[in-house]
C-alpha positions as CSV (number, residue, x, y, z in Angstrom):
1,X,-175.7,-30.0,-50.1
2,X,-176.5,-30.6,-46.4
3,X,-172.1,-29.9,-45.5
4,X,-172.4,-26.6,-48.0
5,X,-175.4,-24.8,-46.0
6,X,-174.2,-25.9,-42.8
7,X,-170.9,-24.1,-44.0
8,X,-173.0,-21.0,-45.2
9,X,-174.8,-20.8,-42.2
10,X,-171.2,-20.6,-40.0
11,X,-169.8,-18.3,-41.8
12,X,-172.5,-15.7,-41.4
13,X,-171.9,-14.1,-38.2
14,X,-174.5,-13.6,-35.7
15,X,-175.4,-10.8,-33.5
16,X,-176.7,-12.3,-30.4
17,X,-176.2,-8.6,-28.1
18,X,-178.1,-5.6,-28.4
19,X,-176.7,-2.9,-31.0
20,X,-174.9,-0.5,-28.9
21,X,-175.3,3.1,-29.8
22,X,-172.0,2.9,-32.1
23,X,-173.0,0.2,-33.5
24,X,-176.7,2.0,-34.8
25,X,-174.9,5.3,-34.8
26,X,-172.6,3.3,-38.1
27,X,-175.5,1.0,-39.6
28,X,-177.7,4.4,-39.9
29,X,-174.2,5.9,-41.5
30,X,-174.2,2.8,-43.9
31,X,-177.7,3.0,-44.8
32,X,-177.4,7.2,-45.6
33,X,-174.3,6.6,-47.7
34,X,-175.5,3.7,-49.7
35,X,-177.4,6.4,-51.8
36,X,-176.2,9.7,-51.1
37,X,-178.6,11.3,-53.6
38,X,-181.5,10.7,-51.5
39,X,-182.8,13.8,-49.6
40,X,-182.2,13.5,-46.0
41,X,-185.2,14.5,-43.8
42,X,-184.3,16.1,-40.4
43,X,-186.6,16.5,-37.4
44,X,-188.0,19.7,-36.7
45,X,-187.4,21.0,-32.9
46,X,-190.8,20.2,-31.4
47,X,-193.4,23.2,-30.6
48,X,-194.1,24.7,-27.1
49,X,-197.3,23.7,-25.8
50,X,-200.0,26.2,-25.8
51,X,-203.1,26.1,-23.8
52,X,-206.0,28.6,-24.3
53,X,-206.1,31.3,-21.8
54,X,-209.0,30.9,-18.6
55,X,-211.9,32.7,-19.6
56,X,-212.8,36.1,-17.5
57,X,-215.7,34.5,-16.3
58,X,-217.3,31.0,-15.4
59,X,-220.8,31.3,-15.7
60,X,-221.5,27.8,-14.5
61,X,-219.1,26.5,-11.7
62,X,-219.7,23.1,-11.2
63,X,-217.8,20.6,-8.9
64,X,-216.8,17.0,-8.8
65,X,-219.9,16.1,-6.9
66,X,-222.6,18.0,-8.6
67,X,-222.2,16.3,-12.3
68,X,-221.2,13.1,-11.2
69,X,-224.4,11.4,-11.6
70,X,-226.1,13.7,-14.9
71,X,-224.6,14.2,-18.4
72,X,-222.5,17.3,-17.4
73,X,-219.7,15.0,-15.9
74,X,-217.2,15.2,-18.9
75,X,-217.4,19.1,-19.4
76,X,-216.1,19.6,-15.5
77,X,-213.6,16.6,-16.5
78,X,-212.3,18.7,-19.6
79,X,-211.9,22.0,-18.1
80,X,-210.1,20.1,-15.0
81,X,-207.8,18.8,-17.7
82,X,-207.4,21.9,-19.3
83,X,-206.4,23.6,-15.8
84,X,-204.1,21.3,-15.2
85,X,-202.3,21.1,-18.2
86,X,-201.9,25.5,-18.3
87,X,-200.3,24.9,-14.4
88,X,-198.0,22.3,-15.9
89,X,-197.0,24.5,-18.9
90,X,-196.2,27.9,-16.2
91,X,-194.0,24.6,-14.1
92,X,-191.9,24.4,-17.0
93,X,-192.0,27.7,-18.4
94,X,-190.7,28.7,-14.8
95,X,-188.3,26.0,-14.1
96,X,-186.7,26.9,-17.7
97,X,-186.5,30.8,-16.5
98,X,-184.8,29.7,-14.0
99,X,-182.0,27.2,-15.4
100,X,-181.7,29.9,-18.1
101,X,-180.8,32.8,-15.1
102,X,-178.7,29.7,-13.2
103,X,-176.6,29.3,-16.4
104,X,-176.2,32.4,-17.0
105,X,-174.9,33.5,-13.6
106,X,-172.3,30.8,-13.6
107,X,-171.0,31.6,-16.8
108,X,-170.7,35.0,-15.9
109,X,-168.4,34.2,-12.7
110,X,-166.2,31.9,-15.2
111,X,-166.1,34.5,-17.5
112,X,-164.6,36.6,-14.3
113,X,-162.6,33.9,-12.3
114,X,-160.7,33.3,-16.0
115,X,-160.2,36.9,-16.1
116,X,-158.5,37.0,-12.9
117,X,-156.4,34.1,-13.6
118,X,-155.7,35.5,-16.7
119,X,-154.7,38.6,-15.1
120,X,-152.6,37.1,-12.6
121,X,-150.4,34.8,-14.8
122,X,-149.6,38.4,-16.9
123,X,-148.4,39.8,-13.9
124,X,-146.2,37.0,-12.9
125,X,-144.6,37.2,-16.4
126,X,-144.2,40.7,-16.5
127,X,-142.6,40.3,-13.3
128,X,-140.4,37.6,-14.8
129,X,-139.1,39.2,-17.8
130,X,-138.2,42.5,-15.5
131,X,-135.9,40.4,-13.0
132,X,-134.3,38.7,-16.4
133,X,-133.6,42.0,-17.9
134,X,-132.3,43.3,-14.2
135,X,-130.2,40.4,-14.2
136,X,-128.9,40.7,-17.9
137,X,-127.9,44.4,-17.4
138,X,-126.0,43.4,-14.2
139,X,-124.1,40.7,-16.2
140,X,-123.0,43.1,-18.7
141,X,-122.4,45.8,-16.5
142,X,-119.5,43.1,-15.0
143,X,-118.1,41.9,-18.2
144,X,-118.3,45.3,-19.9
145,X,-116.0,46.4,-16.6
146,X,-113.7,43.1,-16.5
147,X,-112.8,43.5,-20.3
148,X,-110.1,45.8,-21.2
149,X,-110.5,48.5,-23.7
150,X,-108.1,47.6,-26.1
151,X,-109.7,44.2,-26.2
152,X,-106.4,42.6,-24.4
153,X,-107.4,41.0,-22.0
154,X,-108.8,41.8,-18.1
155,X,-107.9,45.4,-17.1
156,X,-107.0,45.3,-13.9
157,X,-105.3,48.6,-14.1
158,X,-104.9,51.6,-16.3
159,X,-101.7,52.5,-16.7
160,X,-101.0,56.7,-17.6
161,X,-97.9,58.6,-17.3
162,X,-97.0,61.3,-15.5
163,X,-95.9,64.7,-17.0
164,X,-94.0,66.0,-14.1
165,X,-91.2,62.9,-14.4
166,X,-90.8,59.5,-15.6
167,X,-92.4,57.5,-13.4
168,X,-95.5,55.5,-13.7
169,X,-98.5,56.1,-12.2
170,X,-101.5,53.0,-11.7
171,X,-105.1,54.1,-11.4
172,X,-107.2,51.3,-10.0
173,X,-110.3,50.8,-12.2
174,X,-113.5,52.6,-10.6
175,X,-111.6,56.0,-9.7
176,X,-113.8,58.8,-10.7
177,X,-113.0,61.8,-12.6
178,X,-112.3,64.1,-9.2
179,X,-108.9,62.3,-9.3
180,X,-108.4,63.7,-12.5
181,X,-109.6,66.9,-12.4
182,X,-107.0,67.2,-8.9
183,X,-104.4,66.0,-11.1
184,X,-105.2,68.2,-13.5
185,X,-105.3,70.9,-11.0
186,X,-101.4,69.9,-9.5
187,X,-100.1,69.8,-12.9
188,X,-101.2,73.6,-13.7
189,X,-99.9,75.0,-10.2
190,X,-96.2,72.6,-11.0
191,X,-96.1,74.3,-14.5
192,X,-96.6,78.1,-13.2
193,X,-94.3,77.5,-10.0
194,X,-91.0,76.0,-12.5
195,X,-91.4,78.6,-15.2
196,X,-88.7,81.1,-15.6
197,X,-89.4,84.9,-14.2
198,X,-89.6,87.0,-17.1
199,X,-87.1,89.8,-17.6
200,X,-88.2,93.4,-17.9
201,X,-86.0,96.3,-18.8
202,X,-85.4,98.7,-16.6
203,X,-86.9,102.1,-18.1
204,X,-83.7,104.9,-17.9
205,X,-84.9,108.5,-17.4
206,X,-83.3,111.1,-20.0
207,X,-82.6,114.4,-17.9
208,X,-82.1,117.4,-20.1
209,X,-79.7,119.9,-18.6
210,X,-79.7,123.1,-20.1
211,X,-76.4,125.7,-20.0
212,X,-76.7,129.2,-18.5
């Protein structure tokens, strides 16, 4: 019997710390769980003190001195207490106001430094995807001009023919249509200079002679 407790008592283990808080936080979890029909009672956020306002008027002013030694002593304690207790209240009442305003103004300026981060980190991408899309047009303005328009291969020249003989004339890639329109223009004055004159016929007068 005496071997079987001692083993009992061993096995049990002991809590020789104080709880820490999530320790209590999961025993007070156990205990609401164990029967979750039962109503749980919450606290109720505690009331603002209230004092009763200073009367307009003191009829009887008395000081610490003058009922100290009759039976007036506790009513200048109590309205002492009173006083005190309505300056405390404006203290915090006060020092509330103020932590209130305090958090208010600091969340305003995050509010407005966030904004101008925010603001600035647009900008910077906006900036970004312009030099990309610079940079793309760019690359396919070069490979749009290295390709050949056939789909061969590179062009590095065009190749045309010329109408006034038989020989084959390059044109680098780049020339501009003022080459052409010159060309154009030398062709035209080639084809009116080696055309054949046209022949007229020579108009014959008829003279009538008449007999005497």
């Amino acid at each position: 019997m005496t071997t079987e407790n001692t083993e009992e008592t061993a096995a049990v283990p002991v809590n020789r710390h104080a709880p820490t808080a999530y320790e209590s936080q999961r025993a007070h979890l156990e205990k609401l769980l164990k029967d979750p029909s039962k109503p749980v009672i919450l606290p109720q956020a505690p009331e603002e003190k209230t004092v009763r306002p200073p009367r307009e008027m003191m009829k009887n002013v008395q000081g610490s001195s003058a009922g100290a030694g009759s039976g007036e002593f506790h009513v200048y304690k109590q309205n002492r207490r009173r006083e005190y207790e309505r300056i405390k209240i404006m203290e915090d009442q006060s020092e509330k106001e103020a932590a209130t305003r305090e958090f208010e103004q600091r969340r305003v300026q995050n509010l407005f430094e966030a904004e101008a981060k925010t603001a600035r980190n647009r900008a910077k991408r906006q900036k970004r995807k312009e030099r990309s899309k610079g940079g793309k047009s760019e690359s396919t303005g070069d490979h749009a001009s290295s390709v050949d328009v056939d789909g061969i291969g590179p062009a590095v020249k065009k190749r045309k023919f010329d109408n006034r003989g038989t020989q084959v004339i390059f044109k680098q890639p780049g020339q501009g249509d003022s080459e052409n329109e010159s060309d154009a223009a030398a062709e035209l004055a080639l084809s009116i200079s080696t055309e054949e004159p046209i022949a007229f016929a020579e108009e014959r007068a008829i003279v009538i002679v008449d007999d005497p």
